[in-house]
N, C-alpha and C positions, 0 to 999 in steps of 0.2 A: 505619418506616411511620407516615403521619400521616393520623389517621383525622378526616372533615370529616361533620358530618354536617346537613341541610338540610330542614327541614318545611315544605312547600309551600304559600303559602298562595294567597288566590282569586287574584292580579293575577299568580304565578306558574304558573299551570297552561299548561302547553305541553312539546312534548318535552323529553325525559329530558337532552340531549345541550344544548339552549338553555338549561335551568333553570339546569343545573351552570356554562357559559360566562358564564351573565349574574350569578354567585352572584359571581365572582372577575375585576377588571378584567384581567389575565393569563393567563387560560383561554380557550382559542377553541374553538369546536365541534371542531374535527378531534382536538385534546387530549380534549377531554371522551369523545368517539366511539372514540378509542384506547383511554381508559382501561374504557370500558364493554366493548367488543369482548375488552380483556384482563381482564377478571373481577373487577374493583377498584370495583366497580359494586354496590349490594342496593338494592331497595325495600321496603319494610318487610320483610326478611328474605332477599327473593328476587330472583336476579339478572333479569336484563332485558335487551330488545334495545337498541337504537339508538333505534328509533322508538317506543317506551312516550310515552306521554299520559301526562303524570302531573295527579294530583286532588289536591284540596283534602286536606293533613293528611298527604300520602303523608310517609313519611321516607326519605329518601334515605341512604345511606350511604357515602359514598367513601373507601377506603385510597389514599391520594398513596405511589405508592412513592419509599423511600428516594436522595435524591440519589445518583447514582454518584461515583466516585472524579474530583479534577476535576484536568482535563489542559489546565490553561490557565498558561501560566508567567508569574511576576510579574516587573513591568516598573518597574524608579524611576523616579518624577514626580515633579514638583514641584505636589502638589495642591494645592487652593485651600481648606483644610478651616476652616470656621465654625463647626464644635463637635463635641465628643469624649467617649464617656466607656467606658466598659464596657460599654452596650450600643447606641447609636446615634452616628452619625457622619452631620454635615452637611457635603458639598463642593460647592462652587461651579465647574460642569461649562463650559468655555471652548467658544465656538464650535467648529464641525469635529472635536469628537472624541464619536467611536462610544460610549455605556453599557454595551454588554455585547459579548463578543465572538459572531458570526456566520461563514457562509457567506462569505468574502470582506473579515473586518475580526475576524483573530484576536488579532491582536498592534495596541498601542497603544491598545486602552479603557479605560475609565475602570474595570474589573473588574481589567483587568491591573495598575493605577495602587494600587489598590485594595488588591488582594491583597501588594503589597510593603510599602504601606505597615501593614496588619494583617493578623495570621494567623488573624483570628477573625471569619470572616462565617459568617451565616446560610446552612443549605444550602435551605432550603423549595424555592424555584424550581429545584433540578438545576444539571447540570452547567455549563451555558454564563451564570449569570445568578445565583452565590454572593451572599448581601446584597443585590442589588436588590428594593427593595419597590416603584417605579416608576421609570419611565422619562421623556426627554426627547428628544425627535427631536437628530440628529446637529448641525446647524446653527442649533437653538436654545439659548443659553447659561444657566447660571442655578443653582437651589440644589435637589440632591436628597438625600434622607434616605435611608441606609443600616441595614442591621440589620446586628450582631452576632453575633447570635445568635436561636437561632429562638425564643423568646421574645418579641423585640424586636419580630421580623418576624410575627409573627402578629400583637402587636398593632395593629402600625404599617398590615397588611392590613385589618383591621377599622375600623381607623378612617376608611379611604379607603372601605368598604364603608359606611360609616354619616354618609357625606359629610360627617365633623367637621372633618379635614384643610384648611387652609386653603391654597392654591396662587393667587398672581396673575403675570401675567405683564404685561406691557409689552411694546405690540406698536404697527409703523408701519404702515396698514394706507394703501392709494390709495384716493383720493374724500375728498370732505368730508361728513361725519356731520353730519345738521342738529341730533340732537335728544342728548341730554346723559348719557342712559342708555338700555341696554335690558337683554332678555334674549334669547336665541337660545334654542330648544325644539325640536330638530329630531332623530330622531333618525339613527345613525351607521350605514353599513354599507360593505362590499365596493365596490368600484365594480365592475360586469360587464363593462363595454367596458376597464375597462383596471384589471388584478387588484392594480395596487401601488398604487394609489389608493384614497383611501375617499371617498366622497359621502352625502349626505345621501337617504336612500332608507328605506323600507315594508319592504324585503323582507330577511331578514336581517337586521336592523339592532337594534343598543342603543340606548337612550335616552341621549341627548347633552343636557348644559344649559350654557350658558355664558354669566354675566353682565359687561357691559361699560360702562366709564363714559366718557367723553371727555375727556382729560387739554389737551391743548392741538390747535387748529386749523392748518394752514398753508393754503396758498392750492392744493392738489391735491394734500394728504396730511394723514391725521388719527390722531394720539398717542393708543392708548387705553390702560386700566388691564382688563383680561379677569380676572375670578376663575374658574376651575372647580364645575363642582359635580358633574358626572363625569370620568372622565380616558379616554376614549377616544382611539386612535391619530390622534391629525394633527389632535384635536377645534379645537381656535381657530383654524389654518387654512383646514381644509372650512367650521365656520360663518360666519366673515367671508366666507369666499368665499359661499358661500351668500345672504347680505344685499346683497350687493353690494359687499363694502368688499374685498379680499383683499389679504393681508400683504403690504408693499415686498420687493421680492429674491427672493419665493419662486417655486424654480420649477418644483414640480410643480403650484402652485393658484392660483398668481400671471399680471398678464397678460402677454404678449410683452415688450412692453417695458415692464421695469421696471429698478430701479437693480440694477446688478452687483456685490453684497456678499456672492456665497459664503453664500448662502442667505436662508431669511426673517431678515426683523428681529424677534425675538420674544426676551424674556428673561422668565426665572422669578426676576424677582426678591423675592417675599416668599414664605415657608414657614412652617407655623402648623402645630406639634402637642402630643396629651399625650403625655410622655412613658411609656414604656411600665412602667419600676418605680418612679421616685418620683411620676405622674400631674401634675409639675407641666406648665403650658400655657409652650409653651416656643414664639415665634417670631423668625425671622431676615430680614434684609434686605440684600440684594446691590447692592452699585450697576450703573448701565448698562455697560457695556462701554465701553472707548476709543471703537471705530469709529462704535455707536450712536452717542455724543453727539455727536460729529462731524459725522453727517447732520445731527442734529438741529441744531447751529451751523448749519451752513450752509444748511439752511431757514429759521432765524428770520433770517438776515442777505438771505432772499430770494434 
């Protein structure tokens, strides 16, 4: 049992169920609402419904129960690992394969990948989701950081919670960018009209930030460099789409026609953190993928 506990302060006052979702990039209300409904729940002492208001100073108190025993079986890969040691691991996740296993993508993820090649992940996140400290959509490729241990993984969660994690990606987006930098401020939620989606919306939504610079022009597509500054699900997808620019090849956010690459063009190619026992700042850089640059040849040759 891993006990979390949360003092509310003014800019969080809001249900009991969104405090706890917005505390943890990997908690969603329906999590949080489980956990309350099953008694793993206190405010200053005392349990609470679902819809508790919480106020300024309230403490919240959450026991995370103990991951269950994990029934996912290890698979050899041949990973793409950029750093190792006793308690974190960096791999370089290849277009089209799954993070963690799901509903319909149990076998061949990078968990299964994962799990053969060490026997010593972090359980924090349960059963389906051993050592993932975040994640990367399936057809974006790029460099994720693992925990070992839940030491690792706690620190490695706080420090995405305290926005110090550095993450940029590399992304071809359609349209030409006139101006050289910006930021996106929007924030993230649900889509209603269509629930696998997420859009930029009021209602339900986290706070999304996503800074961008302009790497190179073509003549109806433009190169940029994206840093994160939260990590929301599909976040540099929805925002570019959002601005007007949306990712080549994507095709839940992307337009009809765009180019046919088995998903968006997007790569996480730099990762920036402290380490969790010796604190040194440790980052990594990925090159583009074969196929990316490829596009990229053959738009600079017009």
């Amino acid at each position: 049992m891993e006990l979390v506990k949360i003092t509310v302060t003014e800019e969080q006052q809001d249900r009991i169920d969104k405090v706890i979702s917005n505390f943890h990039n990997d908690w969603s209300r329906s999590q949080a609402q489980g956990w309350i409904k099953s008694g793993f729940v206190s405010v200053n002492g005392n349990k609470v419904k679902g819809n508790y208001k919480c106020k300024v100073n309230d403490e919240i108190v959450l026991e995370i129960p103990d991951a269950v025993p994990l029934d996912i079986l290890p698979e050899e890969m041949d990973l793409d690992i950029y750093y190792e040691d006793e308690d974190v691991l960096v791999v370089n996740k290849p277009k089209g394969m799954v993070v963690h296993p799901a509903p319909g993508h149990t076998t061949g993820t990078l968990v299964n990948g994962l799990m053969a090649h060490c026997k010593d992940l972090s359980g924090i996140n349960g059963v389906m989701r051993p050592g993932i400290v975040h994640r990367i959509d399936m057809d974006t490729s790029g460099l994720l950081m693992v925990a070992k241990n839940d030491m690792a993984h706690e620190s490695l969660v706080n420090q995405l919670v305290e926005k110090s994690v550095i993450r940029r990606y590399t992304a071809l987006v359609h349209g030409v960018i006139g101006h050289d930098k910006g930021t996106i401020d929007a924030p993230i939620g649900r889509d209603k009209q269509e629930r696998k989606s997420m859009t930029v919306t009021d209602e339900n939504a986290k706070q999304a930030v996503t800074h961008f610079h302009v790497l190179e022009r073509f003549s109806n597509y433009t190169l940029v460099e994206c840093q994160l500054e939260t990590g929301r699900t599909h976040q540099i997808r929805v925002h570019m789409k959002y601005i007007g620019f949306p990712l080549v090849g994507d095709p839940k956010y992307g337009p009809k026609k765009t180019m046919d690459i088995g998903g968006q063009a997007l790569h996480a190619g730099i990762l920036g953190f402290t380490h969790p026992r010796t604190k040194e700042q440790l980052q990594f850089e990925a090159p583009l993928p074969a196929y990316f640059e490829e596009i990229l040849t053959d738009l600079r040759r017009g």
